[in-house]
C-alpha positions, 0 to 999 in steps of 0.5 A: 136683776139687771144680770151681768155673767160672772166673771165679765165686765160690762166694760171699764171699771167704774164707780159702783152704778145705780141702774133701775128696771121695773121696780127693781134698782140694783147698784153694782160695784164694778172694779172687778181686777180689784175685787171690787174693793171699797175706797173712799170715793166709793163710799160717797157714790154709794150713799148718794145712790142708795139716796137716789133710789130711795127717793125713786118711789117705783122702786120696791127691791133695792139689789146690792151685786158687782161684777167679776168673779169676786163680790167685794174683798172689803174696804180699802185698810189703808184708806181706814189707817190714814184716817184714824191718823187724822187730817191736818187739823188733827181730827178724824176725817169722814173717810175713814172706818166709821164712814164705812160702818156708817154705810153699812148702817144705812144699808140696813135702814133702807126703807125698801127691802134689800137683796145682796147678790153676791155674784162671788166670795166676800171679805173683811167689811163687805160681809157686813155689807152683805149682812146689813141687806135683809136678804142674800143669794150667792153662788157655788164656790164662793167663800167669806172670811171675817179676818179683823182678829188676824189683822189686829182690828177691833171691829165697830160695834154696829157690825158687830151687832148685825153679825150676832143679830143676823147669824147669833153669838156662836157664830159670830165668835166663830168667825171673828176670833178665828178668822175661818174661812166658810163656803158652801153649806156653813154659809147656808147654816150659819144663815149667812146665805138664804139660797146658794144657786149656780152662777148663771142662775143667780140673776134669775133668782134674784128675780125671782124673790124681788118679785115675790117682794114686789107683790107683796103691799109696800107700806105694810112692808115697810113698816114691816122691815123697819119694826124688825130691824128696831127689835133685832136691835132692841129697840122696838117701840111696841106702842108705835107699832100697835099704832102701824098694826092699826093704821094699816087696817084702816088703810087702802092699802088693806082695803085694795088687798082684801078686795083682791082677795075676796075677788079670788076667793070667790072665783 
């Protein structure tokens, strides 16, 4: 992870940032006296940048983090009101909430495995951001709260979903009707956080399981994701995925692994 401290700025406050190391891209909000709220403009960047990382076939482990104290305080509710409203035409814009709820939708469908970093507390729609990556890591003293009910906003089905999916249904009523706020070990029992490490020892950890990722085969874990988030969803093609299961046998991809393996297994 290309690590920033928490708490300080690399500089300016800018758009989020896509910046690569190795096989690791890592995109990061950086507006840190905003808490890195999410407005309009950004949602844009974002999705040219998770395109761009995408088409970058060197990455394998694609990292959501941002920088300051704070992950992101969600988006921007004003921009989501005026665009309800509709424009001129008297149509909703593309700037709106279902532009946000498609930028978490898209998030969730990217082909490389993704990793939240979440240098500090999250709110509102950036924990279903958070939630859309396959994994997250956060920080001691951090918090989350889903405060949609308390706010009178009936929350888009496709977050909705991914909390039921990733965290289940009790859960997912806890939060949403309640408005609570979590921290600490509710944010590892609910399975919003995998890990919880100290905030300096966050990017090292972040490092840490994008390299157990990384030496993993890319297609099979591909393919892998992609099958899981279909049948978390209900969605599964099980023919399709008898046919990936036996295509991967019959790839190089296999038969470089088992040759490693065999090598290691004979030493």
């Amino acid at each position: 992870m290309n690590g920033t401290p928490r708490g300080q700025s690399d500089g300016p406050a800018t758009a989020p940032q896509l910046t690569v190391k190795d096989a690791v891209g890592t995109i990061r909000l950086n507006r840190p006296l905003q808490h890195n709220r999410i407005d309009v403009a950004d949602i844009a960047i974002l999705q040219e940048e998770i395109a761009a990382a995408e088409a970058n076939p060197s990455i394998r482990v694609l990292v959501l983090t941002a920088t300051g104290p704070s992950f992101s305080s969600g988006y921007d509710l004003s921009a989501a009101q005026s665009s309800q409203r509709g424009g001129a035409d008297g149509q909703d814009g593309q700037d709106g909430e279902n532009a946000f709820a498609r930028l978490c939708d898209r998030v969730e469908a990217v082909r490389v495995p993704t990793i939240c970093a979440l240098n500090g507390s999250v709110y509102g729609g950036s924990t279903d951001l958070a939630l859309a990556c396959d994994f997250r890591i956060g920080v001691t003293g951090m918090r989350m709260r889903m405060p949609a009910g308390q706010l009178g906003i009936h929350f888009y089905p496709g977050g909705l979903r991914r909390y039921v999916s990733r965290l289940g249904l009790n859960a997912a009523k806890r939060l949403f009707l309640t408005a609570e706020t979590i921290a600490g070990d509710d944010l590892l029992s609910i399975g919003f956080l995998d890990r919880i490490v100290a905030p300096d020892d966050l990017p090292a950890a972040v490092d840490e399981l994008a390299g157990r990722i990384t030496a993993c085969a890319p297609q099979a874990i591909a393919g892998m994701k992609r099958a899981l988030n279909d049948m978390a969803r209900g969605e599964l093609d099980d023919r399709a995925a008898e046919a990936a299961f036996a295509a991967s046998l019959r790839s190089d991809e296999f038969a470089n692994a088992l040759k490693v393996w065999s090598q290691r297994r004979a030493s």
